[in-house]
C-alpha positions in Angstrom: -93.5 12.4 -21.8 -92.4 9.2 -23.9 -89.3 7.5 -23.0 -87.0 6.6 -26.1 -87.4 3.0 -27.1 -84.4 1.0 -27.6 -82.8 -1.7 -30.0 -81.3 -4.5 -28.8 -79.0 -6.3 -30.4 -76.9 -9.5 -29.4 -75.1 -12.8 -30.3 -72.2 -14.9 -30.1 -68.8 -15.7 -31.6 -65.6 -16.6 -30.1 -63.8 -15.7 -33.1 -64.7 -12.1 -32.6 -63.4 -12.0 -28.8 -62.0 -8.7 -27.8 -63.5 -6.9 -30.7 -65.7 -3.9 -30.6 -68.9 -3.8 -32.5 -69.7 -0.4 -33.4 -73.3 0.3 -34.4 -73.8 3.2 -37.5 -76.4 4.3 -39.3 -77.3 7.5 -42.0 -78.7 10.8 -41.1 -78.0 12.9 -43.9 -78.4 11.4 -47.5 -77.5 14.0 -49.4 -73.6 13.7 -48.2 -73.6 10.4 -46.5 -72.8 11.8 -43.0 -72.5 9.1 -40.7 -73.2 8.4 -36.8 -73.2 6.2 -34.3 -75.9 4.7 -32.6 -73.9 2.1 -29.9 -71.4 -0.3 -29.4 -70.3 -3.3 -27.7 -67.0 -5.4 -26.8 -67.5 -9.2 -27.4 -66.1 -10.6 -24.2 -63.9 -14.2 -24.0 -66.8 -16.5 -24.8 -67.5 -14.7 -27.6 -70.9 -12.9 -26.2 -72.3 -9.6 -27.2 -75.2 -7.2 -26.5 -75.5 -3.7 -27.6 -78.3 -1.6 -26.6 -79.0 2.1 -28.1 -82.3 4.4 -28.5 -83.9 4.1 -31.7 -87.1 6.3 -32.4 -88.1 4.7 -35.8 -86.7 1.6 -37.9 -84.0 2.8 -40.3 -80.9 0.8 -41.7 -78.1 0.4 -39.8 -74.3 -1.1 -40.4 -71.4 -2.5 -38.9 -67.9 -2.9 -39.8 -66.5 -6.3 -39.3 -63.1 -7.2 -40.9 -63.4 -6.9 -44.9 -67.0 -6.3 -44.3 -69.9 -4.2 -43.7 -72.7 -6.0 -42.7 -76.4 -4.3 -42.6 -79.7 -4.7 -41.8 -82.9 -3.0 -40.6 -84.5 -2.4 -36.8 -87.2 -1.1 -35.5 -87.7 0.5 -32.0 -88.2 -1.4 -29.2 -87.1 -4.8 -30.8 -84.4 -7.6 -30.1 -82.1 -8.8 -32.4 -80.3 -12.0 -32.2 -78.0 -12.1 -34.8 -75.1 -14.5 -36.0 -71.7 -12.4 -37.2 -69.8 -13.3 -40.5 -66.5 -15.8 -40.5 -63.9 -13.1 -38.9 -61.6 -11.9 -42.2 -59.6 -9.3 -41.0 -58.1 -6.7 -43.2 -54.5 -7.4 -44.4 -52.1 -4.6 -44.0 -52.1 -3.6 -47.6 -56.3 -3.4 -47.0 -56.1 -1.3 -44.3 -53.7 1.0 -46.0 -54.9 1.3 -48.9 -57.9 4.4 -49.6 -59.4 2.3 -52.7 -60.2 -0.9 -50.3 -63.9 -1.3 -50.2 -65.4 -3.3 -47.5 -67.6 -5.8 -48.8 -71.6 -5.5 -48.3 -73.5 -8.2 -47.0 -76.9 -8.3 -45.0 -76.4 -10.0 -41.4 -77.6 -12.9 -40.8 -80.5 -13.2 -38.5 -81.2 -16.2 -36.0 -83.9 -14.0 -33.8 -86.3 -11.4 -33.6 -88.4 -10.0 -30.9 -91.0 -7.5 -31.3 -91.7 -4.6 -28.7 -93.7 -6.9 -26.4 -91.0 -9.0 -26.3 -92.7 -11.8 -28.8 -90.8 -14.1 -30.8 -91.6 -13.2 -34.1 -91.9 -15.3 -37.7 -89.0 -14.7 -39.8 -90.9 -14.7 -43.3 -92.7 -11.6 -41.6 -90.4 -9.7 -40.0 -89.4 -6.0 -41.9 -85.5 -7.8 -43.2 -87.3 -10.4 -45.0 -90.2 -8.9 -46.4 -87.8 -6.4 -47.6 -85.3 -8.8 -49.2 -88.5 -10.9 -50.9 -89.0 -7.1 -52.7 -86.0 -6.9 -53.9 -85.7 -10.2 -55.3 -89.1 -9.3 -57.4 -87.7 -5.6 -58.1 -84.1 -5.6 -59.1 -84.6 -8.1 -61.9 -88.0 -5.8 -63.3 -85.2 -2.6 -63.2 -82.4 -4.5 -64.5 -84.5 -5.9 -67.2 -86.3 -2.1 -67.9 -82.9 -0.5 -67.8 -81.1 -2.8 -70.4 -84.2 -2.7 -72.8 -84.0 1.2 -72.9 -80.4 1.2 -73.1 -81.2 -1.1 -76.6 -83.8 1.6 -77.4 -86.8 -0.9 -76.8 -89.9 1.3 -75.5 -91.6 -0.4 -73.0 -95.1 -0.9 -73.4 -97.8 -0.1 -70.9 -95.2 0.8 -68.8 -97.9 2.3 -66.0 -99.6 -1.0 -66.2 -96.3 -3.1 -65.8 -95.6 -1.2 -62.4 -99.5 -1.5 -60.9 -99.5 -4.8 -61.5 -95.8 -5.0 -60.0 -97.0 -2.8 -56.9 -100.5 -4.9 -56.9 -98.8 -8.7 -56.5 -97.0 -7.0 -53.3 -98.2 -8.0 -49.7 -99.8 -5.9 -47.6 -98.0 -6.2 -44.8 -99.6 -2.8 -42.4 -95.3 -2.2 -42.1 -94.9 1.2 -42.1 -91.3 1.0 -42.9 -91.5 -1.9 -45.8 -94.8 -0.1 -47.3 -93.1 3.2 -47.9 -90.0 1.4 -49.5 -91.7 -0.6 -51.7 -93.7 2.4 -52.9 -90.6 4.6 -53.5 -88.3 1.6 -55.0 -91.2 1.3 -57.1 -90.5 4.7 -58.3 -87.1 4.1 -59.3 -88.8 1.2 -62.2 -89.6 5.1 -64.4 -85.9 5.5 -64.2 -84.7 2.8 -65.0 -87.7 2.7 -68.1 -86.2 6.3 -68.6 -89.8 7.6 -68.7 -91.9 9.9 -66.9 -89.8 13.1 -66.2 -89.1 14.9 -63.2 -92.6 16.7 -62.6 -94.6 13.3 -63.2 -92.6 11.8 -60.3 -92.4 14.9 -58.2 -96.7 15.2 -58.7 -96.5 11.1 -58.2 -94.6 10.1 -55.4 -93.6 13.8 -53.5 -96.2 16.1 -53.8 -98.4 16.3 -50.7 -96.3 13.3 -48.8 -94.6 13.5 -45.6 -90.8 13.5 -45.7 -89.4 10.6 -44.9 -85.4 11.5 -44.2 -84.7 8.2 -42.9 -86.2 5.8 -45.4 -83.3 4.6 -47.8 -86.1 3.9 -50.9 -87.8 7.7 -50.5 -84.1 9.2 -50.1 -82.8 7.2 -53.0 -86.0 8.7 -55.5 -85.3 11.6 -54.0 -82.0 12.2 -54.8 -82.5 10.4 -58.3 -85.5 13.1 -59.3 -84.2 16.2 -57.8 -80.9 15.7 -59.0 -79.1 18.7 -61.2 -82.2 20.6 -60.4 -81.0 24.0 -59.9 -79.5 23.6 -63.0 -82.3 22.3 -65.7 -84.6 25.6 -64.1 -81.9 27.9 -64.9 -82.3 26.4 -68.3 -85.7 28.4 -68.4 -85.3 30.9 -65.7 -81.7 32.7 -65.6 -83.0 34.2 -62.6 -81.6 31.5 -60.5 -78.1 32.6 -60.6 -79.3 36.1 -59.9 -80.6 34.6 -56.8 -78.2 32.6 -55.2 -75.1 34.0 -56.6 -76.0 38.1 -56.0 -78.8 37.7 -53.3 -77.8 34.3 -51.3 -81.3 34.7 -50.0 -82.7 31.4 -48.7 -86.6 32.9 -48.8 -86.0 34.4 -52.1 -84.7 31.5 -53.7 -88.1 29.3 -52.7 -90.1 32.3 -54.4 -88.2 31.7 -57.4 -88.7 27.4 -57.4 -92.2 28.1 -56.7 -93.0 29.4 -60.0 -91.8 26.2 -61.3 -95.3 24.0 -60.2 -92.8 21.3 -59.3 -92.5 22.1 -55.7 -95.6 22.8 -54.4 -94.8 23.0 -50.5 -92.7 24.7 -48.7 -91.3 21.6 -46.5 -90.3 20.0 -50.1 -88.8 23.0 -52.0 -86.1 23.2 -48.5 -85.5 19.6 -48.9 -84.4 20.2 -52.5 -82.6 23.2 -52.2 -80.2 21.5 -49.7 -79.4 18.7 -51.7 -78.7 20.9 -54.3 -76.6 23.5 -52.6 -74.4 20.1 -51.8 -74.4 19.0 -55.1 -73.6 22.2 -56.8 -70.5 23.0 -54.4 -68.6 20.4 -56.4 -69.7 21.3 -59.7 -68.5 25.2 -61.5 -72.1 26.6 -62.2 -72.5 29.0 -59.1 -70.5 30.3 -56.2 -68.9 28.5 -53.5 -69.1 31.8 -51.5 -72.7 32.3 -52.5 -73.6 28.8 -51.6 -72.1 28.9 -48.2 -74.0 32.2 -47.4 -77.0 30.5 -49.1 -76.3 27.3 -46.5 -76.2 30.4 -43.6 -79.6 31.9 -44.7 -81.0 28.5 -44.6 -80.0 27.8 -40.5 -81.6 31.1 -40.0 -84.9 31.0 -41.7 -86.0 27.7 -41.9 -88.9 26.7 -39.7 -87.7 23.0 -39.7 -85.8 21.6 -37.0 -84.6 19.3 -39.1 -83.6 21.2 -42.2 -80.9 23.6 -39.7 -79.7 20.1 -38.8 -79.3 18.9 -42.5 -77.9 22.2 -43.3 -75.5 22.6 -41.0 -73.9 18.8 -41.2 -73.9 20.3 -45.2 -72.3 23.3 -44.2 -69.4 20.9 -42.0 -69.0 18.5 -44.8 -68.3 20.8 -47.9 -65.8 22.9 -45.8 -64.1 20.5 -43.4 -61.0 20.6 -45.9 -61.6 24.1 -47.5 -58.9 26.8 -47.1 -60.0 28.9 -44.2 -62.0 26.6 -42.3 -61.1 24.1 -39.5 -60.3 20.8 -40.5 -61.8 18.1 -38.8 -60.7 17.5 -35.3 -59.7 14.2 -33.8 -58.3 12.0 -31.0 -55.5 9.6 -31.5 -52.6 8.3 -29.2 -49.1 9.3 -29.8 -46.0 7.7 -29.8 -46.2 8.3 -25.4 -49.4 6.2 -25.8 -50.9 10.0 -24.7 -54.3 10.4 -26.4 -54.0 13.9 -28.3 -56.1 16.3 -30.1 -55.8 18.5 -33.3 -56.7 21.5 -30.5 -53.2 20.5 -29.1 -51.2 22.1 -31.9 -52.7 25.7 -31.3 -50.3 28.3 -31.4 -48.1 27.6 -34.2 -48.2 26.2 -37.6 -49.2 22.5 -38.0 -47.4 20.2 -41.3 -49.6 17.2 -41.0 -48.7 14.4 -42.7 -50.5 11.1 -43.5 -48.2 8.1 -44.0 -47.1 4.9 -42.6 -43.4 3.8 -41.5 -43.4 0.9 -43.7 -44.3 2.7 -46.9 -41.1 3.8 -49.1 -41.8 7.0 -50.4 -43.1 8.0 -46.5 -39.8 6.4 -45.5 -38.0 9.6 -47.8 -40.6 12.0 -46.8 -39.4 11.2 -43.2 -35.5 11.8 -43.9 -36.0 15.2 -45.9 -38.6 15.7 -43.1 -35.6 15.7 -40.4 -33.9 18.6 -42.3 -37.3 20.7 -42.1 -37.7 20.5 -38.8 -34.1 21.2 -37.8 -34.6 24.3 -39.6 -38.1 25.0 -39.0 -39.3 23.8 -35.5 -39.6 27.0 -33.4 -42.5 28.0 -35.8 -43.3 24.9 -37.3 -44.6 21.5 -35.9 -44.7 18.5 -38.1 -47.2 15.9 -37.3 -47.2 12.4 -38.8 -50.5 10.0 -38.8 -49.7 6.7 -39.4 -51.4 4.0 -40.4 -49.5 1.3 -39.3 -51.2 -2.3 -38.1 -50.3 -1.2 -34.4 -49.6 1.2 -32.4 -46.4 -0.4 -31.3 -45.0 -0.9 -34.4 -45.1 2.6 -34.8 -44.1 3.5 -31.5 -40.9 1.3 -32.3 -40.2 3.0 -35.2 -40.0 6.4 -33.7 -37.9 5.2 -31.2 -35.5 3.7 -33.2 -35.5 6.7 -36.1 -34.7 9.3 -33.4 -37.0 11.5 -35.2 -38.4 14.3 -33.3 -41.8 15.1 -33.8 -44.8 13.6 -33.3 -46.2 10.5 -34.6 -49.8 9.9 -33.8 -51.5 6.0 -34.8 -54.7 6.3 -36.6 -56.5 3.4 -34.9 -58.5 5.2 -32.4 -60.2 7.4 -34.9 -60.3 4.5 -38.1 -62.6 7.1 -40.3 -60.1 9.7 -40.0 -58.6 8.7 -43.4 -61.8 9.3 -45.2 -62.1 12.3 -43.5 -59.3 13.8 -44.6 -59.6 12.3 -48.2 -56.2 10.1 -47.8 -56.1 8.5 -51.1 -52.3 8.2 -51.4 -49.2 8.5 -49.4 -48.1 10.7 -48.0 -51.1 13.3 -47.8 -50.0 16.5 -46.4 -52.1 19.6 -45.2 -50.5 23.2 -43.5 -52.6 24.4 -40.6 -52.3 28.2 -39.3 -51.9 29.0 -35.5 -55.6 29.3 -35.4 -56.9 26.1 -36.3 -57.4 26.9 -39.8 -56.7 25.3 -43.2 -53.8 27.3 -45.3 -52.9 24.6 -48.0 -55.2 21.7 -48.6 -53.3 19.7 -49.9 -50.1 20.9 -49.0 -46.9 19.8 -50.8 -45.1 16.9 -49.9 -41.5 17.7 -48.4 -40.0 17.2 -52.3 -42.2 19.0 -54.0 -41.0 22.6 -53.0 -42.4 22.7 -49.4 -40.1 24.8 -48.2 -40.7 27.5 -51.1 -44.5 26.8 -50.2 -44.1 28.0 -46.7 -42.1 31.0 -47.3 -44.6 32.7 -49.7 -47.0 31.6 -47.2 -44.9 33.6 -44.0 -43.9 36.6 -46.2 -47.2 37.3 -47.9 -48.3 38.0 -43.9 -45.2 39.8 -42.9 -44.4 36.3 -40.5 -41.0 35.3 -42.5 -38.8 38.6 -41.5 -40.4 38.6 -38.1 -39.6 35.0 -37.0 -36.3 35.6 -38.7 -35.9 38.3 -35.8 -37.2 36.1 -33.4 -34.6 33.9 -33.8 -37.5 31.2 -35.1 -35.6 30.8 -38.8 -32.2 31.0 -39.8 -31.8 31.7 -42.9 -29.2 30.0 -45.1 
């Protein structure tokens, strides 16, 4: 049995004491699902080492301030790395849902290999990979702009051996597959070559690489709208997935098309496009969800059930009838809380700030909802304020009754639940479940909202004997 080989990673910077360094990378490309590897707290001298398993190299990130900063590792190696200036986020950054961090590549002072030798920079996976793309993007940016001006590019399939030929050999497994797959992207850009060409070219017969950005990137590029260009020739397709939801008869159907030719590839692509076509109108929601559930069942790949469930999670954490995503996050008691808490009775969660005006109405309206409502109805407030004892102080001082939870524990919870203004308001049932996402905000006929919500079940007259509502 092999033991799991770990990356190390470690450096120093007083102006980062106190701060947690929190280690992410991608597993699932088709919907950007997240996860974390490790993390670290820089201590008073401003020294940090965070160790975590890592089977093979892949890109990781960290969040520091206005930034993301990433880079690649490979198992078993040590990284010595120096950290940004420290620029935190301003209020107005951290509340607003259209900051963007900005992307930069850390800076490296170090690397040590799995044998624990010092390695040369100019050859280590970061560099050669940033020397590529200092040769590449100006060949795609220069490709792209001449067939935007309607300039044909001649010998293009000469242009990119010769391209691919000046590149080192480097016996990198990592770097060799991304410069063959970014080299890909050059047909793209030159709009030529079609899907089947690069499908024959660069998929066709190759392993799957889930966790190589370049291969994922092509991928996602080639196979993109797929579902929908083959229904251009075969109707059938619609048949299948919106009548049949069969996972097995839907990779019957591809295979006819001589652009899949394996079985391992035609999964691969059906899963991105199940995700892809949720958001668009061209076939079931329903259909693709039980298509998603055929998929878990049948699939011989361990990792396809994987891919298709975090699929499954992501395209219905804020669809009606489905939980939403849970979290953790400390209340106004400083008590750390979960969504499980509210069980039992409808949930009004709200996502605002106490410093933002329109949240600052919400609350008073807010006051007379829960007077009226609060037997059946708990109202839950996530704020984003800079600290948790500014909002503390605030529900102290407001004399409000309900619960106001800070966001800092879970940061990501925001993009979770798709804040992009405030307020954001969801309804939760007694079961866990989404009624109304969105929900209305207070003004906007909440109250109406919730009675055709109670009397369509037969709740409204029974909590009216229950002593829960009083009516007006």
């Amino acid at each position: 049995m092999t033991h799991p080989q770990q990356v190390t990673i470690s450096g120093n910077d007083p102006g980062y004491a106190g701060c947690v360094l929190t280690f992410y990378s991608i597993d699932n490309y088709f919907c950007n699902n997240e996860i974390k590897l490790g993390e670290c707290t820089v201590d008073a001298g401003g020294h940090f080492t965070a160790v975590f398993p890592c089977q093979q190299a892949r890109l990781i990130f960290t969040r520091l301030g206005i930034y993301i900063a990433r880079f690649f590792v490979e198992p078993g190696f040590s990284y010595e790395v120096k950290l940004p200036d420290r620029i935190d986020k301003s209020p107005e950054e951290r509340e607003s849902p259209f900051f963007e961090e900005v992307t930069i590549l850390m800076n490296l002072l170090s690397v040590k290999d799995n044998n624990g030798q010092k390695l040369h920079l100019e050859n280590e996976l970061n560099f050669l990979i940033a020397r590529f793309d200092e040769t590449f993007n100006p060949l795609y940016d220069q490709l792209a702009m001449d067939a935007f001006r309607g300039r044909p590019v001649a010998r293009l399939d000469s242009t990119i051996r010769l391209f691919r030929k000046n590149l080192p050999h480097t016996g990198n497994r990592y770097y060799d597959n991304y410069a063959f797959y970014r080299s890909g992207l050059l047909y793209y850009a030159a709009q030529r070559g079609g899907m089947k060409y690069i499908s024959n070219t660069y998929f066709a017969g190759k392993p799957l690489l889930y966790d190589n950005e370049a291969y994922m990137e092509l991928f996602n590029s080639t196979y993109d709208k797929y579902f929908m260009y083959f229904g251009r020739s075969n109707g059938d397709i619609y048949n299948v997935v919106n009548r049949q939801g069969s996972f097995s008869g839907l990779k019957s159907l591809l295979a006819q098309d001589g652009v899949l030719p394996t079985d391992s590839l035609c999964e691969l692509v059906i899963l991105k496009n199940i995700y892809d076509e949720f958001y668009a109108d061209r076939f079931s929601r329903g259909a693709l969800l039980h298509l998603l559930d055929s998929a878990m069942a049948h699939t011989k790949i361990e990792r396809h059930r994987v891919l298709a469930d975090e699929i499954r999670s992501k395209i219905t954490k804020l669809l009606r009838g489905f939980e939403p995503p849970d979290f953790s996050l400390y209340n106004q008691d400083s008590t750390l809380v979960s969504l499980q808490h509210y069980r039992g009775k409808y949930l009004y969660l709200m996502f605002c700030t106490t410093q933002n005006y329109v949240c600052l109405g919400q609350y008073e309206l807010l006051e007379k909802l829960y007077e009226a409502h609060h037997k059946w109805l708990q109202i839950v407030i996530v704020s984003v304020d800079e600290r948790l004892s500014g909002m503390c102080g605030f529900r102290q001082k407001s004399g409000y009754q309900w619960d106001f939870l800070h966001f800092a524990n879970d940061p990501d919870i925001l993009e979770k639940y798709d804040v992009r203004i405030f307020p954001t308001c969801y309804l939760i049932d007694p079961e866990g479940k989404l009624v109304l996402s969105p929900a209305p905000a207070v003004n906007e006929n909440l109250e109406r909202t919730l009675w055709q919500e109670l009397n369509g079940k037969g709740l409204w007259q029974e909590y009216i004997r229950k002593g829960w509502i009083v009516e007006p």
